[in-house]
C-alpha positions as CSV (number, residue, x, y, z in Angstrom):
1,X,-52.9,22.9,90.2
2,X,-56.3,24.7,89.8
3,X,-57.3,27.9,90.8
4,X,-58.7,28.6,94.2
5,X,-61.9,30.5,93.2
6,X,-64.2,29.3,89.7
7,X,-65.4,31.8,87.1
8,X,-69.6,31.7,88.6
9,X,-71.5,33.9,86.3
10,X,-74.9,33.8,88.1
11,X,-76.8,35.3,84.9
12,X,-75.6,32.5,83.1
13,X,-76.8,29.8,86.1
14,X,-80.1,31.1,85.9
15,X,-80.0,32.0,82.3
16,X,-79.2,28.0,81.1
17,X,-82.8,26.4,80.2
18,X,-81.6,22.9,80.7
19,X,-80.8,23.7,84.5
20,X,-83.9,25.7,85.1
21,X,-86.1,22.8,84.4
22,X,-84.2,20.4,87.1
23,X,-85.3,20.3,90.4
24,X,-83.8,22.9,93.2
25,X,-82.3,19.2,94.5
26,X,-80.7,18.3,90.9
27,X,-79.3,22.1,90.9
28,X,-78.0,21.7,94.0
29,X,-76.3,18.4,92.9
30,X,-75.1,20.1,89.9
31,X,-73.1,23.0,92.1
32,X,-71.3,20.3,94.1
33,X,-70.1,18.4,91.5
34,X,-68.8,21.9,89.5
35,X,-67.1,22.2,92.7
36,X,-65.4,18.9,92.6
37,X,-64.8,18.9,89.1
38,X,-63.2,22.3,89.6
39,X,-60.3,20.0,91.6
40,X,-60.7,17.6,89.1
41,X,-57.7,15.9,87.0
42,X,-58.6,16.2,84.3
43,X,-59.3,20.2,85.1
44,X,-63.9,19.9,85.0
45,X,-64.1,16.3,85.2
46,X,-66.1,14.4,88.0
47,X,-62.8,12.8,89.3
48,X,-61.1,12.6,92.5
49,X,-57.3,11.3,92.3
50,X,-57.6,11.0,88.7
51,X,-59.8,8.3,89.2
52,X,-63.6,8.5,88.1
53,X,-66.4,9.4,90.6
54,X,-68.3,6.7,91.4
55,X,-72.8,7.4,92.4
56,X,-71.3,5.8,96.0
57,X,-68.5,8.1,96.3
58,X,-70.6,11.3,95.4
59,X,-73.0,10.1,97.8
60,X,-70.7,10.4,100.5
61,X,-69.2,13.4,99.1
62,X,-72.7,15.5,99.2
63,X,-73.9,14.2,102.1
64,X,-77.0,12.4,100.1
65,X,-78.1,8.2,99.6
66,X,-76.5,6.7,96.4
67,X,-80.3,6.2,95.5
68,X,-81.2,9.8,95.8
69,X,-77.7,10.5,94.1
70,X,-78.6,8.4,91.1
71,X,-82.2,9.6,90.6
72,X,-80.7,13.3,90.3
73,X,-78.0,12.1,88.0
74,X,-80.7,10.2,85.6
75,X,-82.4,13.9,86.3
76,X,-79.6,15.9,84.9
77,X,-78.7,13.6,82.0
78,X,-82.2,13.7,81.2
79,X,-82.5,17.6,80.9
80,X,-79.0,17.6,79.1
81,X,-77.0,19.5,81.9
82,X,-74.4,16.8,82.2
83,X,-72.2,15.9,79.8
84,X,-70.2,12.5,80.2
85,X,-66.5,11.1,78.1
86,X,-66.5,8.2,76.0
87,X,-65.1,6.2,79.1
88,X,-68.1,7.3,81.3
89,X,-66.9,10.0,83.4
90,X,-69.0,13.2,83.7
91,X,-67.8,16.9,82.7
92,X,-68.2,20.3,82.9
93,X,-68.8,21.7,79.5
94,X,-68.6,25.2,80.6
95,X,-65.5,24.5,83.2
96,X,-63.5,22.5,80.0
97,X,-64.2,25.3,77.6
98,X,-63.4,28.5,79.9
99,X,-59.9,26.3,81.1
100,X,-59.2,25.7,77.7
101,X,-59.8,29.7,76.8
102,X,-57.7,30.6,80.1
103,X,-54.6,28.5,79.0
104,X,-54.8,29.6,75.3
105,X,-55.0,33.4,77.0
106,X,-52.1,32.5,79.2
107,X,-50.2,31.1,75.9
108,X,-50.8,34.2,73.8
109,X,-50.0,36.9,76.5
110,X,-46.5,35.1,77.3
111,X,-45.4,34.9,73.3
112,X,-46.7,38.8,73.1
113,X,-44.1,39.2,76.0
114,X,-41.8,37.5,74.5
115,X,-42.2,39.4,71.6
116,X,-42.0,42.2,73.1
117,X,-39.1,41.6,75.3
118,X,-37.2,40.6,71.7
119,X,-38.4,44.1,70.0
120,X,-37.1,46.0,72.9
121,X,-34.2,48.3,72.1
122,X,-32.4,49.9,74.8
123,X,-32.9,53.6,75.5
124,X,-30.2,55.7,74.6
125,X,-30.7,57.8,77.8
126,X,-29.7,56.3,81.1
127,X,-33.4,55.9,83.3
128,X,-33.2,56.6,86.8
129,X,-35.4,54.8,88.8
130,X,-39.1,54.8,88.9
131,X,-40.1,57.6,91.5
132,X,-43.6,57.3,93.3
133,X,-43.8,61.2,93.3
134,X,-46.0,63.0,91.0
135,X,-44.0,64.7,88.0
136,X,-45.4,68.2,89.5
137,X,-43.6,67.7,92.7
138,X,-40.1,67.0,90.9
139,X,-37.3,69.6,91.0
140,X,-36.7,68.7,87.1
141,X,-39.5,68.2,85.1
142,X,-38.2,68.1,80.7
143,X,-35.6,70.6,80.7
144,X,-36.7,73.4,83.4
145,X,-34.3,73.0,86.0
146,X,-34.3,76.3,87.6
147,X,-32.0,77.1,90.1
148,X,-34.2,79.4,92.1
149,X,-38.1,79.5,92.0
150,X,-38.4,82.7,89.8
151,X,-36.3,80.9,87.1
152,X,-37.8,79.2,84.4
153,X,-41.2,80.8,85.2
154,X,-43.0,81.4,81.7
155,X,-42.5,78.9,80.0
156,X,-45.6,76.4,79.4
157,X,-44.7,73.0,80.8
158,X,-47.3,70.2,78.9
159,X,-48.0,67.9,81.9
160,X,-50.0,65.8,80.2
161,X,-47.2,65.4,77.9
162,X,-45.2,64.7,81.0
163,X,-47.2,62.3,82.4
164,X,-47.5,60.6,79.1
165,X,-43.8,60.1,78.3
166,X,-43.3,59.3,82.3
167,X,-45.7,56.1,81.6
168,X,-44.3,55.1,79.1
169,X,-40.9,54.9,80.5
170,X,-42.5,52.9,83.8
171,X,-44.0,50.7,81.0
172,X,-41.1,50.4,79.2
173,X,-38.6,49.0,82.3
174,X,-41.7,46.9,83.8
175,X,-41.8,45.4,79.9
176,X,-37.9,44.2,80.1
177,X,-37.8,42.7,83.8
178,X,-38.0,39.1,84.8
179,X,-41.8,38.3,85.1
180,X,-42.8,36.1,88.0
181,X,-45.2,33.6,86.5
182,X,-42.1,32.8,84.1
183,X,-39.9,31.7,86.5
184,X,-43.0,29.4,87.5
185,X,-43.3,28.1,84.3
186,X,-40.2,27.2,83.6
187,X,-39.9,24.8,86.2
188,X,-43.5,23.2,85.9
């Protein structure tokens, strides 16, 4: 399954010389068949059910002739904006290589999970659950518990050291529990 959105850098659309020299009707080709290659199998190939797009098909698809459909095709092969497999079917450079960078991304930040999930060692210190109120506002903040407000006044509570150690215990417990996409995974 693909994403719903597509990673559009518009810097990059205008930026690529081989598009700019197409016609506004080529480019306008171009952005519907990124959009159907983005629902392509393979993941930025010109397919639809895992079959090939065929000049009639695309026609239909963009609302076009097959004539004008193959003139802009010749147009973009011509400029170099299309790329096509060894069995004919045309493919998104740019949509192959940022998929293939996304699942290698995907790969590395699950084993660094992993990783860390197997380096964790339990706290000696029972935790108490998180609490969405600020360490100022607690009763107990690192050993001043005063039993009325005068007590414990004087000493020089470091809240940034608070904070610090407070974030790193929320980091710690969101670190050892059951991530979401896992359970995905795992039964793709």
């Amino acid at each position: 399954m693909s994403q719903p959105w597509i990673k559009f850098y518009p810097r990059d659309w205008r930026g690529d010389q081989a598009l700019r020299v197409v016609s506004l009707a080529a480019r306008g080709l171009w952005i519907e068949m990124l959009s159907i290659m983005h629902e392509g199998q393979p993941y930025g190939h010109l397919t639809i059910g895992g079959q090939p797009c065929t000049d009639d098909n695309l026609a239909r698809l963009v609302g076009a002739s097959v004539e004008e459909v193959q003139a802009l095709l010749v147009e973009l092969r011509t400029a170099g904006v299309l790329r096509q497999t060894r069995g004919g079917v045309i493919y998104s450079k740019r949509l192959t290589a940022d998929f293939k960078r996304s699942k290698e991304g995907r790969k590395a930040k699950m084993e660094a999970l992993e990783k860390k999930r197997e380096n964790h060692r339990p706290s000696r210190v029972p935790s108490s659950p998180p609490s969405t109120q600020k360490p100022e506002a607690r009763g107990r903040v690192e050993g001043i518990n005063p039993s009325t407000p005068t007590e414990g006044r004087g000493e020089i509570v470091d809240w940034e050291e608070v904070r610090r150690r407070l974030d790193a215990e929320i980091t710690e417990r969101e670190a050892s529990a059951p991530v979401q996409g896992e359970k995905r995974e795992a039964q793709a």
